[in-house]
N, C-alpha and C positions, 0 to 999 in steps of 0.2 A: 462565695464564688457563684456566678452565674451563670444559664446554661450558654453563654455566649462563648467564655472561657474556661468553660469544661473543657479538664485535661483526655484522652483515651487511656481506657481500662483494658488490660489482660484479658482475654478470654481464655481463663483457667477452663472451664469446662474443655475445651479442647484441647488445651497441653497437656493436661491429664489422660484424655482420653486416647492423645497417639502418646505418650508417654508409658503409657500402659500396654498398648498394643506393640509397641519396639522392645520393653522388658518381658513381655511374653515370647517373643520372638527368641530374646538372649537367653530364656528358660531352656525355652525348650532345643536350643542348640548348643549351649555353653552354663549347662549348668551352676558351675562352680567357679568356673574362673574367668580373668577380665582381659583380655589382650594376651599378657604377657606374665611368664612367672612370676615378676618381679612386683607385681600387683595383684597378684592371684585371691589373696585375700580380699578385696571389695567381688562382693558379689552384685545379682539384682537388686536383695532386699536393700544392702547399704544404698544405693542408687534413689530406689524408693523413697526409702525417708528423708537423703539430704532433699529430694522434692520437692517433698512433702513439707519439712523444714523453711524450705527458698519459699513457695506461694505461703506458708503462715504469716513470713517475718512481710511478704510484698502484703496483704491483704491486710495485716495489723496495722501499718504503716499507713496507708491509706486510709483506714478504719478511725483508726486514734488521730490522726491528724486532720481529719474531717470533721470529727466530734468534737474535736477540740478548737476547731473555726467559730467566728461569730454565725455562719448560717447552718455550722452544725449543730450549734446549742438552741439556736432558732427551729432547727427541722422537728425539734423532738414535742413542738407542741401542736404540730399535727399529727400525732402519734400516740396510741391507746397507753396510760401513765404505769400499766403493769407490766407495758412491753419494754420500756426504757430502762430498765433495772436487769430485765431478764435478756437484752441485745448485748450491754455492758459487761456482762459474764462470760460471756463466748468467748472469749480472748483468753481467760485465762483458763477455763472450762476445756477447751482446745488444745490448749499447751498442754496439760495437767493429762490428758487424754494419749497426747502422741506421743511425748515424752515418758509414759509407762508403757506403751506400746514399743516406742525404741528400747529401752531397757531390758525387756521378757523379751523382745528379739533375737538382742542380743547375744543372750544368754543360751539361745535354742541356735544361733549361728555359729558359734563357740565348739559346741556338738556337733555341727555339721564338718566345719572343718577337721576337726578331727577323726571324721569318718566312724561317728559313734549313733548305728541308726541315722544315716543322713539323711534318704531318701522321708523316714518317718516325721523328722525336725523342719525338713524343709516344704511337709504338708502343714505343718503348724505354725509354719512361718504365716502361710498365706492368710491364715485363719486369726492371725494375732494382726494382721496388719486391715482388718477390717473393721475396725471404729476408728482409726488414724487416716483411711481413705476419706471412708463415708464422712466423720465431723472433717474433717479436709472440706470436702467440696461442700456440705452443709453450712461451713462458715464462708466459704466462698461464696455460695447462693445467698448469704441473709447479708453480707457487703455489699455486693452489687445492687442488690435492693435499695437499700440505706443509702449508697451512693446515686440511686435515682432519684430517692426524694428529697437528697437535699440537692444534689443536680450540680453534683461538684464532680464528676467523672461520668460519661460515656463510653462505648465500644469504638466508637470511629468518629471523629468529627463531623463526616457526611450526615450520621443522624440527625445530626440539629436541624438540617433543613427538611427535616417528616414533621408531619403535624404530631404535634403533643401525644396524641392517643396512641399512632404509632411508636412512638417511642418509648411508651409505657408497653405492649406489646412487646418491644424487641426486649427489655431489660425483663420481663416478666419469665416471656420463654425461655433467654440465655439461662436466667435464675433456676428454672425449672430440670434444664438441662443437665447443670452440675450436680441435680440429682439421680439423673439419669446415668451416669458416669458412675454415682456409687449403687446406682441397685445394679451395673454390669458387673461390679466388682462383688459386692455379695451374692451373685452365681455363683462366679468363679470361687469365691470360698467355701461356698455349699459344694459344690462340687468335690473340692477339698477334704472337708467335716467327712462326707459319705465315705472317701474312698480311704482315708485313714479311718473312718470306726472301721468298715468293713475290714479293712488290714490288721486291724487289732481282735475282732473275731477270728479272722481265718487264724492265723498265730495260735490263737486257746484253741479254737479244734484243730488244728495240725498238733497239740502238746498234749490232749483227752488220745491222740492218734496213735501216740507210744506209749500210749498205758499198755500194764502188762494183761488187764483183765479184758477177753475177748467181748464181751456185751459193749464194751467202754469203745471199741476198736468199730465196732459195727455201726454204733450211734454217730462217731466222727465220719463213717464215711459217707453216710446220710445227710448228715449236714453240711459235707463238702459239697455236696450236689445242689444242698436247697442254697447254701452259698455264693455258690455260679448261678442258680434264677434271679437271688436277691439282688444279688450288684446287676446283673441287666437292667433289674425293672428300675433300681434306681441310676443308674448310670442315664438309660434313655430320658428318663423323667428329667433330670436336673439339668443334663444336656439340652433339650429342646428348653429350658428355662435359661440358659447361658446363651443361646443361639439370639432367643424373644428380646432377651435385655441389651445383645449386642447391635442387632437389627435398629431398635428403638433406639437407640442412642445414635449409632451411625445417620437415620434417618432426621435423626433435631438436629444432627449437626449443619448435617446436609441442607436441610432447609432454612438455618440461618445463618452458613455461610456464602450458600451458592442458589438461593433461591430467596424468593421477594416473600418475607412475612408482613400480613397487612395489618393483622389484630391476634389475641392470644385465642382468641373461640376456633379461627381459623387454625393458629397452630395444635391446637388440642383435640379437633375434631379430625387432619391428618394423623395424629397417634392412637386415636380411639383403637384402631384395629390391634396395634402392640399391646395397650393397657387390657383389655378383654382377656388376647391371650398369654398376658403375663398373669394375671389372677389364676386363671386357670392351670398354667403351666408351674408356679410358683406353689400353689395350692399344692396338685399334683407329688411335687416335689416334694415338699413339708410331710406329708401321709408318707410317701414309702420314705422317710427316712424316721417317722414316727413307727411306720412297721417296723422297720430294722431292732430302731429300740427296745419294743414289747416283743419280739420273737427271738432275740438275739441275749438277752438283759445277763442272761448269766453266762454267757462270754465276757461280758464288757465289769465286771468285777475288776475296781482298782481303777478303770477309767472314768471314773466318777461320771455316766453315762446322763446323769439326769441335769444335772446343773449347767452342762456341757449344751443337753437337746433344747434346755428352754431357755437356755440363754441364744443360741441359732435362730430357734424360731422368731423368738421377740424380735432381734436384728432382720433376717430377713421378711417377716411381716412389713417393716416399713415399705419394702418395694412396690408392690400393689395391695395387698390386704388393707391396710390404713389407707391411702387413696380410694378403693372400691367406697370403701367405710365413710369417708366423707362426700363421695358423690350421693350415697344412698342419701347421708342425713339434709346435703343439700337439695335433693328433690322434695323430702317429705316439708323441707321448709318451705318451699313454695305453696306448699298443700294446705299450710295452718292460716287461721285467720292473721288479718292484720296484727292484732296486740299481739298475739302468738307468734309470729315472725318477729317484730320488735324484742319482743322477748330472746328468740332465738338469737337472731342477732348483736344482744348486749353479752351474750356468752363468748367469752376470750376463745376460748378452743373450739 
């Protein structure tokens, strides 16, 4: 197919991102139920995944029936030979991802309903549904891609008549932006993570609090106290990192749906000021919920505290800590001699 009849593409980055912002809305006023008794059981989460579900099956669809064109099997020889193997997985790598996502939801929705620990199930909800967002829009981002280069889908018809570069630009930034969409979602889970461990400490010292031995009675009411510092510091902390990633995403929307992008240096040099303060805010964040851990660790017995913390960070490292990390390596490669770039450059990652 050529870029003449290039069909228009979905801009998942943004139904995502007001799709999110209307189930935050129905969270936070309608907890639990949907209109009407008689549907009370669909809540947000069910809402979310069939979503989530609808853009897999639209992006697969597209995906698979592009690669499976004469100029889809043609695209792939412009294309690094390690990458075509590793693009071809995502499809089921995705599935295989959201579909055990839906299932543990499930499972924790079940409890909810039945008013067993709700408010606790439906912190764990948001926290389970954060590799089904993120590869969500990660597989959204590397389709759009792929459907640039072989130039068999567009955002709008209009683009065809920007020069090439531009166009490469606008498919780059959109690309960029659905992951923008999942590092606001990975706040909002951090957010989450913080406020359920912390709920699961205060619990063990509210239980040290009816011991019958006074010393036991003394040490819990000391820790009640450093308990109300702790959730400040991180509540403030993770908050101004939910605020930075909601701003940055608002603001790439904003500029590629209502504002002229000319090149992608241009659109990245408008976000520079979000990314700076997302490193740091992000960062920030990561530490006092790493303090919580080491200060807290024998409250959190039975919550398997450790597999829990490093599997969080790993996840929200991708938002800025891995970008900061590839800007560094891409300055110092500017620095090495010519073979030395060459070199650099023949490295897949």
């Amino acid at each position: 197919m050529t870029s003449a009849s290039a069909a228009a593409m979905w801009d998942t980055g943004t139904i995502m991102f007001v799709a999110l912002l209307l189930l935050f809305i129905w969270r936070f006023f309608f907890p639990f139920a949907f209109l009407t008794e008689r549907i009370q059981q669909a809540n947000y989460t069910f809402v979310l995944y069939a979503l989530l579900f609808f853009l897999f099956i639209y992006n697969s669809v597209i995906f698979i029936s592009t690669a499976l064109e004469q100029d889809g099997k043609a695209g792939w020889s412009g294309l690094p030979k390690w990458l075509h193997p590793l693009t071809l997985s995502t499809t089921g790598t995705y599935f295989i991802t959201l579909l055990m996502c839906f299932v543990q939801s499930g499972q924790h929705l079940l409890l909810v309903r039945s008013g067993v620990a709700a408010k606790h199930h439906d912190q764990v909800l948001q926290v389970i549904a954060l590799p089904a967002v993120y590869g969500g829009m990660a597989y959204s981002s590397m389709t759009r891609l792929y459907q640039f280069h072989v130039q068999s889908y567009v955002d709008t018809p209009s683009i065809l008549q920007l020069p090439p570069s531009q166009q490469e630009s606008i498919a780059i930034s959109r690309s960029e932006t659905c992951f923008f969409v999942g590092d606001m979602f990975e706040s909002w889970t951090l957010y989450h993570f913080g406020k359920m461990t912390l709920d699961v400490v205060e619990a063990s010292i509210q239980r040290q609090r009816q011991s019958s031995e006074l010393d036991q009675q003394a040490e819990a009411r000391g820790m009640l106290t450093s308990h109300a510092a702790v959730w400040a510091m991180v509540w403030a902390s993770v908050m101004m990192f939910l605020l930075v990633s909601f701003a940055e995403t608002g603001w790439s929307l904003y500029l590629l749906n209502f504002a002229a992008v000319n090149s992608t240096e241009e659109f990245d040099n408008s976000l520079t000021v979000f990314t700076g303060a997302g490193f740091v805010a992000s960062g920030v964040a990561l530490w006092n919920i790493a303090v919580v851990e080491r200060t807290f660790h024998k409250n959190l017995e039975g919550y398997s505290p450790l597999l829990k913390f490093i599997t969080v960070k790993i996840l929200v490292s991708f938002a800025y800590f891995q970008k900061g990390c590839f800007y560094i390596l891409q300055a110092l490669q500017h620095t090495l001699p010519k073979e030395g770039q060459k070199l650099a450059k023949s490295v897949p990652f």
